[in-house]
BANU-816679 format. One line per 2 residues: number of its first residue (from 1); their letters; for each residue x, y, z of N, C-alpha, C, O. Coordinates in pm, 1 decimal. Example, Ala and Ser with C-alpha at 12.3 -4.5 7.8 and 13.67 -1.06 7.14 Angstrom:
// BANU-816679
1	AS	1319.0 -569.0 780.0 1230.0 -450.0 780.0 1320.0 -330.0 780.0 1423.6 -331.9 846.5 ~ 1285.0 -225.0 708.0 1367.0 -106.0 714.0 1290.0 3.0 787.0 1340.9 113.8 803.9
//
This chain:
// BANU-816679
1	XX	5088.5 14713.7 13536.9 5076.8 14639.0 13656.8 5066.8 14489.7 13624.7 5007.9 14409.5 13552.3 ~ 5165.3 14500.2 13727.9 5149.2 14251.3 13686.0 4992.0 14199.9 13753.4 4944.0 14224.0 13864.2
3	XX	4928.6 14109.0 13621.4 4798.9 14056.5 13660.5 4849.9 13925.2 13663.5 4940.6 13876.2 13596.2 ~ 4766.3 13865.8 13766.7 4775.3 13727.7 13863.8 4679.5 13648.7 13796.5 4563.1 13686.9 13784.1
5	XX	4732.6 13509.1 13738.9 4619.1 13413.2 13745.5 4552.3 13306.2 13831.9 4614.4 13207.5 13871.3 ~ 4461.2 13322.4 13851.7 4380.8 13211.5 13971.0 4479.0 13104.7 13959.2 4575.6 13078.3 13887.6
7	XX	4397.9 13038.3 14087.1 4459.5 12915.6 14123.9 4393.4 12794.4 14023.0 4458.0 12693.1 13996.4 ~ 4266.5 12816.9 13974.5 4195.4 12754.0 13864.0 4268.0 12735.6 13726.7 4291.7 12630.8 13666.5
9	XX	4292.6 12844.4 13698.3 4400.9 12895.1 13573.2 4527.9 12800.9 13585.3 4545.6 12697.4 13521.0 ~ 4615.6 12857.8 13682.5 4731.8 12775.0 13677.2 4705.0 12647.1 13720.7 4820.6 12608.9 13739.0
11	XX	4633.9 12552.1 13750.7 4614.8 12394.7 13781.0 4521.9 12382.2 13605.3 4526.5 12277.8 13540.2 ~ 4475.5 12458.4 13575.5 4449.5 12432.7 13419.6 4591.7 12433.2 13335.7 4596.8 12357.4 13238.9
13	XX	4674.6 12490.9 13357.7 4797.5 12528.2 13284.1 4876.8 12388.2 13253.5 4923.2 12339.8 13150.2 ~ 4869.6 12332.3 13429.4 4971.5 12291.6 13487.1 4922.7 12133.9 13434.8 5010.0 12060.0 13389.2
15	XX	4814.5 12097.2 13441.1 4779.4 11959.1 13378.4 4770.1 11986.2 13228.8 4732.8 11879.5 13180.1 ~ 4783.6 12065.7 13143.0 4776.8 12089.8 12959.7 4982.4 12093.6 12958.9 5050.5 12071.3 12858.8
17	XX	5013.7 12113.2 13039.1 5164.6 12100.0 13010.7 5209.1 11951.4 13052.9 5314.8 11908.1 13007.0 ~ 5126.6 11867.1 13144.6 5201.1 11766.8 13193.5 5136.0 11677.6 13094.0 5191.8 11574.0 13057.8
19	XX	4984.9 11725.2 13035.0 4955.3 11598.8 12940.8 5065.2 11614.1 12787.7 5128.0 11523.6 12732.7 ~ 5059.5 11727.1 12758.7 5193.7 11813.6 12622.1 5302.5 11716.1 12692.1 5299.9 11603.1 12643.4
21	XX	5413.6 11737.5 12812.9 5485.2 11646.5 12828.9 5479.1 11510.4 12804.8 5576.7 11460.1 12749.0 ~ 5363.2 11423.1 12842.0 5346.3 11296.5 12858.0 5375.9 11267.9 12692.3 5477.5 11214.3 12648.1
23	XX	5254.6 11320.5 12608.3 5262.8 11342.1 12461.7 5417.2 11325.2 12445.1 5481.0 11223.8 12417.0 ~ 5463.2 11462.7 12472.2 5651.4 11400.9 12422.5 5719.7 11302.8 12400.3 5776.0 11244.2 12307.8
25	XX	5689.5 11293.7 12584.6 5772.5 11172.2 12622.6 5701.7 11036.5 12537.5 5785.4 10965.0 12482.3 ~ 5580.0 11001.3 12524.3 5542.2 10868.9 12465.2 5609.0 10926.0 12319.2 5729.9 10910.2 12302.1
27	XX	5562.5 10963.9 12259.6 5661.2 11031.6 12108.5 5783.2 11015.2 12070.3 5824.5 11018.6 11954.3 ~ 5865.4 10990.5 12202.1 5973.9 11010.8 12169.6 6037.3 10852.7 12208.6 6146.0 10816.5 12163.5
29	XX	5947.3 10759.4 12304.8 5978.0 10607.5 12288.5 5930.8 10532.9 12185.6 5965.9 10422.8 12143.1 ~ 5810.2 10640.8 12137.5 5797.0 10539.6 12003.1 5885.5 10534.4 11916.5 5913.3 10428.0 11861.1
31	XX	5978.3 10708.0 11873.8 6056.2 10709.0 11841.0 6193.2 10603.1 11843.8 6243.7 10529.2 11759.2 ~ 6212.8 10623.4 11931.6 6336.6 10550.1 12030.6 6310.7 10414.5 11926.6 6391.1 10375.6 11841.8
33	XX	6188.9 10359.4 11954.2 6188.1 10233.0 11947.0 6186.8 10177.9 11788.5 6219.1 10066.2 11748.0 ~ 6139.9 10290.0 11714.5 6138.1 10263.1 11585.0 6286.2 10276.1 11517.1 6326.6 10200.3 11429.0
35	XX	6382.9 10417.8 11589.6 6511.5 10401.7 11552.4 6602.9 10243.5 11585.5 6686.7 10189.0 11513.7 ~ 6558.8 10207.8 11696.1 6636.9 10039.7 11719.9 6601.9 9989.3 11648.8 6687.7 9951.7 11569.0
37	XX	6446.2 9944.7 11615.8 6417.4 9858.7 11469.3 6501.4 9894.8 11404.2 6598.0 9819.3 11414.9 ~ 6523.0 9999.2 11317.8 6611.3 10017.1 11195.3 6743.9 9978.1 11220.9 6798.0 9908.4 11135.0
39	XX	6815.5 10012.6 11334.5 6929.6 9994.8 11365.4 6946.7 9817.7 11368.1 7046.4 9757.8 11327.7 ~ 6830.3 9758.2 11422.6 6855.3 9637.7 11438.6 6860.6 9566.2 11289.9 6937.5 9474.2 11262.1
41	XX	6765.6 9624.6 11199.9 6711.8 9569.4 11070.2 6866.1 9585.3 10979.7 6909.1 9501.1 10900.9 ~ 6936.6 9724.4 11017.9 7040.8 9785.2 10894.4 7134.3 9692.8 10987.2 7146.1 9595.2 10913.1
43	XX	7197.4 9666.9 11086.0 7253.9 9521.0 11151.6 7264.7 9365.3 11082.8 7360.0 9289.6 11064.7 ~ 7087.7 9353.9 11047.4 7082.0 9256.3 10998.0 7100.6 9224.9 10837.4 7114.8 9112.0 10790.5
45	XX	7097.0 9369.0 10750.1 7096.5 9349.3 10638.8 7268.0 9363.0 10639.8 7329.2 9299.6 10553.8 ~ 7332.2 9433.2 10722.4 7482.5 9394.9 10695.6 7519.0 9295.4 10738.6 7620.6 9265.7 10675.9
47	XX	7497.4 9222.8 10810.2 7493.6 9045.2 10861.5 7493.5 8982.0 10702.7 7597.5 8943.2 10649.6 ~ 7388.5 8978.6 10649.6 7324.4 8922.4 10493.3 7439.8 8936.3 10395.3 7513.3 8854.5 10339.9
49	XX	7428.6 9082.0 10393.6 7529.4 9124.4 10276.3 7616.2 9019.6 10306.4 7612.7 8911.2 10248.0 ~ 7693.8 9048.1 10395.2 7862.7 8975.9 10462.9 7835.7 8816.6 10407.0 7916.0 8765.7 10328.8
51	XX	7737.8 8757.0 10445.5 7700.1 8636.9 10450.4 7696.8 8588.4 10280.3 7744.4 8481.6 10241.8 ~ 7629.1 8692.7 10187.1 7621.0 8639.1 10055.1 7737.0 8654.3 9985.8 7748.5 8596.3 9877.8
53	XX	7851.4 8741.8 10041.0 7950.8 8783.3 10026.7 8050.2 8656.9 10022.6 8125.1 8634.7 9927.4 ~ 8043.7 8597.2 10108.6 8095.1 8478.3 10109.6 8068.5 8346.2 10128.0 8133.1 8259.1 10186.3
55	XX	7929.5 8342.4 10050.7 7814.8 8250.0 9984.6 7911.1 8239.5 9861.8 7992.8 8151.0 9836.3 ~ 7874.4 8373.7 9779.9 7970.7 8420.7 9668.9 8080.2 8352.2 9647.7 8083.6 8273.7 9552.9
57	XX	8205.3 8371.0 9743.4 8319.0 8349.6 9715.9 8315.8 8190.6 9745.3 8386.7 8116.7 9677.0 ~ 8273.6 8164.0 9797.4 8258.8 7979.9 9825.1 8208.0 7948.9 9713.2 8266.0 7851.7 9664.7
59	XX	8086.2 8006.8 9621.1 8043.2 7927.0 9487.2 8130.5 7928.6 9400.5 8153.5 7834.1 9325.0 ~ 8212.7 8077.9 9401.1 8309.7 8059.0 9277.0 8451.0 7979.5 9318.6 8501.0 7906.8 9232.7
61	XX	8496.6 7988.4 9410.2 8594.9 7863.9 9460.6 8539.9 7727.9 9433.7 8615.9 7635.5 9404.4 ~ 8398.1 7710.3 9443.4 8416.1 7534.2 9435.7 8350.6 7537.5 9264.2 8316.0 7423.8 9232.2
63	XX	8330.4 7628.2 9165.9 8339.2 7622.1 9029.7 8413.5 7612.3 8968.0 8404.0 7570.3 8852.6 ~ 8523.1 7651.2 9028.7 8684.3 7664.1 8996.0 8682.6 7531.8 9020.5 8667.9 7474.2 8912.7
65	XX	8690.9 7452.0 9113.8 8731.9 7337.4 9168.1 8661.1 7251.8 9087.0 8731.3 7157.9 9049.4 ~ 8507.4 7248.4 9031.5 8497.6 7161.8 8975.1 8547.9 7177.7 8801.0 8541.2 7101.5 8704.6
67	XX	8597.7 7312.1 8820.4 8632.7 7293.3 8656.0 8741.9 7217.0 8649.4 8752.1 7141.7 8552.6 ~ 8869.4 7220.3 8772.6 8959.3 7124.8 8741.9 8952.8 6994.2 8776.9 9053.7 6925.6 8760.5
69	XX	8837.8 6937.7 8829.5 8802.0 6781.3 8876.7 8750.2 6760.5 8695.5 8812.0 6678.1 8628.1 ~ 8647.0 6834.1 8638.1 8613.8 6812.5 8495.0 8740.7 6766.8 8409.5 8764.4 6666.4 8342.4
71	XX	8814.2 6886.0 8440.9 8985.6 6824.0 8349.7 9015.5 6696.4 8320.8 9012.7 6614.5 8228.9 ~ 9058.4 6716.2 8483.5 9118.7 6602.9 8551.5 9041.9 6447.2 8525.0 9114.8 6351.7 8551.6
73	XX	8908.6 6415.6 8477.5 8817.5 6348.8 8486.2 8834.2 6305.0 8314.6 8867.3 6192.0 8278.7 ~ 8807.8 6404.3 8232.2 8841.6 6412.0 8081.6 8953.9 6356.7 8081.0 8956.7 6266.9 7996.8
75	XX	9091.4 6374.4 8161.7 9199.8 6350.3 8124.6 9245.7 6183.6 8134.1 9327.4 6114.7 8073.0 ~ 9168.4 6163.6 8221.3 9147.0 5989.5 8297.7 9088.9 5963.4 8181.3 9145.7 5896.9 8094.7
77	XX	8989.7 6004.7 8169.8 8855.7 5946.9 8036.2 8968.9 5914.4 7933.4 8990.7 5793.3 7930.9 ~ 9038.8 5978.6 7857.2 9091.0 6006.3 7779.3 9214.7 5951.3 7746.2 9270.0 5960.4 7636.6
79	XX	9277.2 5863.3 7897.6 9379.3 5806.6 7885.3 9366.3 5728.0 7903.9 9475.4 5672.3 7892.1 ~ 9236.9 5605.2 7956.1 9166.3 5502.3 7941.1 9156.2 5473.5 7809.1 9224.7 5383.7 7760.4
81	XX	9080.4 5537.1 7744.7 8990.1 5520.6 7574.6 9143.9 5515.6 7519.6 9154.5 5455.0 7412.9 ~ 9264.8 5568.6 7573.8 9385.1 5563.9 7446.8 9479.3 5433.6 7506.1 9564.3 5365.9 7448.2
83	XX	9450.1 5430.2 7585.2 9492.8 5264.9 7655.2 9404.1 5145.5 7548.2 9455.9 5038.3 7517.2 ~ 9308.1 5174.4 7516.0 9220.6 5074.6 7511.1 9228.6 5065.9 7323.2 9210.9 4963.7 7257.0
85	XX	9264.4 5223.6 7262.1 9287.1 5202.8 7119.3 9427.9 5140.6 7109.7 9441.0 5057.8 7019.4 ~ 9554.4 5170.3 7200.3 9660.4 5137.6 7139.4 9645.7 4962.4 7168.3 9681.0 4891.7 7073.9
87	XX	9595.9 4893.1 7292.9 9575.1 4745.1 7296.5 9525.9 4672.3 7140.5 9573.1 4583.9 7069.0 ~ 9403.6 4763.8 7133.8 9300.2 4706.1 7008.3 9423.3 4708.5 6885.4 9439.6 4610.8 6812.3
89	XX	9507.9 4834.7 6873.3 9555.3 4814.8 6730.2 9695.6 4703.3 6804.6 9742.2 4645.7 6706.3 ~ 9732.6 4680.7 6865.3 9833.6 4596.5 6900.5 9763.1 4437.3 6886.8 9826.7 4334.4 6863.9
91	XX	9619.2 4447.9 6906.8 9596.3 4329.1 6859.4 9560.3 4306.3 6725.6 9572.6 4199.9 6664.9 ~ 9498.3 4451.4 6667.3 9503.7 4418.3 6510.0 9632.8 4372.3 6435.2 9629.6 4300.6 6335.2
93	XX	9730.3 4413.2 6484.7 9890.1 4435.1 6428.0 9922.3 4293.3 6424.7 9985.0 4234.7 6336.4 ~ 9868.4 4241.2 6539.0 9917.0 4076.6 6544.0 9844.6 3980.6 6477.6 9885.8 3874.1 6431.7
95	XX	9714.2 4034.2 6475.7 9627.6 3931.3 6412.7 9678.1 3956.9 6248.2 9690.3 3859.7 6173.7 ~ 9703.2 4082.8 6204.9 9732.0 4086.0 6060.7 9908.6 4051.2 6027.6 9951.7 4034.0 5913.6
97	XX	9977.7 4046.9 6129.5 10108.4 3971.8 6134.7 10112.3 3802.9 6098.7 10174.2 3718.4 6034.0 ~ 10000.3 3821.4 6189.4 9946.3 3623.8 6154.9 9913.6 3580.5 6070.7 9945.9 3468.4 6031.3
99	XX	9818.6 3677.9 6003.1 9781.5 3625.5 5910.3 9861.6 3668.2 5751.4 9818.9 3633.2 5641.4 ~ 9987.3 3752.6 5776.7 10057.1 3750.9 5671.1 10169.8 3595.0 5701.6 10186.4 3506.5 5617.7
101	XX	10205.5 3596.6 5780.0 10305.4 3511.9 5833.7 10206.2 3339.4 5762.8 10270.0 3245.4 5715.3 ~ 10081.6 3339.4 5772.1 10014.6 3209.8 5719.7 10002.1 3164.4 5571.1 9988.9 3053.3 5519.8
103	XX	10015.1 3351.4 5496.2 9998.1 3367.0 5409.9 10141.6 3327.9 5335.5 10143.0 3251.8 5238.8 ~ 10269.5 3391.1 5393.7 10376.4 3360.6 5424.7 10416.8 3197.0 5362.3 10470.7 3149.8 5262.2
105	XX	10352.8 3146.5 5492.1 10388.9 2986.0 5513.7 10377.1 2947.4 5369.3 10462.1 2915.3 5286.2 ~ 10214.1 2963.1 5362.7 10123.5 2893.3 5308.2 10182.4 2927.8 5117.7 10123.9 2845.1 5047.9
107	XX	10259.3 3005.5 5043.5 10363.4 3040.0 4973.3 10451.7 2965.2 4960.8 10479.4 2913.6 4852.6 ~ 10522.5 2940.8 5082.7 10649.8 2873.3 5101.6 10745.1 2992.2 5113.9 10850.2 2987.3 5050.0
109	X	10719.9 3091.1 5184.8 10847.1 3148.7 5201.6 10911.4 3172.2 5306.0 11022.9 3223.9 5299.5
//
């Protein structure tokens, strides 16, 4: 035979299931809310990545760049300083031209 529970019973039932629900439901926005953090956080760490990614490629492009300004800089350096030896021996050449040419004279020849 089916036994009946009071009206005491089931309003006991009926508030232990709606507080169990409430429980859920808050459980499950904390949830909620902790999955968006992550979602927002794993968002932001692929933002980063991307970002150092081509932090990256910008440092090694302008290393490149200054290795050929270095060249290029050496190469100036370098064709200055050989400007400046071939003058010097063009003036040694003359001064020791002169002074054979005095030496020359000064002979009689």
């Amino acid at each position: 035979m089916d036994e009946y529970i009071s009206r005491n019973e089931h309003e006991e039932f009926r508030r232990r299931m709606e507080s169990e629900n409430k429980r859920l439901e808050d459980e499950n926005k904390r949830q909620n809310r902790r999955i968006e953090l992550l979602e927002n956080n794993s968002k932001q760490l692929s933002a980063l990545a991307t970002s150092m990614e081509k932090l990256a490629l910008s440092m090694e492009s302008m290393a490149k760049e200054q290795e050929a300004q270095g060249e290029r800089l050496e190469a100036l350096e370098g064709r200055d300083g050989e400007k400046w030896r071939m003058v010097a021996s063009h003036i040694i050449t003359a001064i020791t031209g002169a002074v054979i040419c005095y030496i020359f004279a000064q002979i009689g020849m």
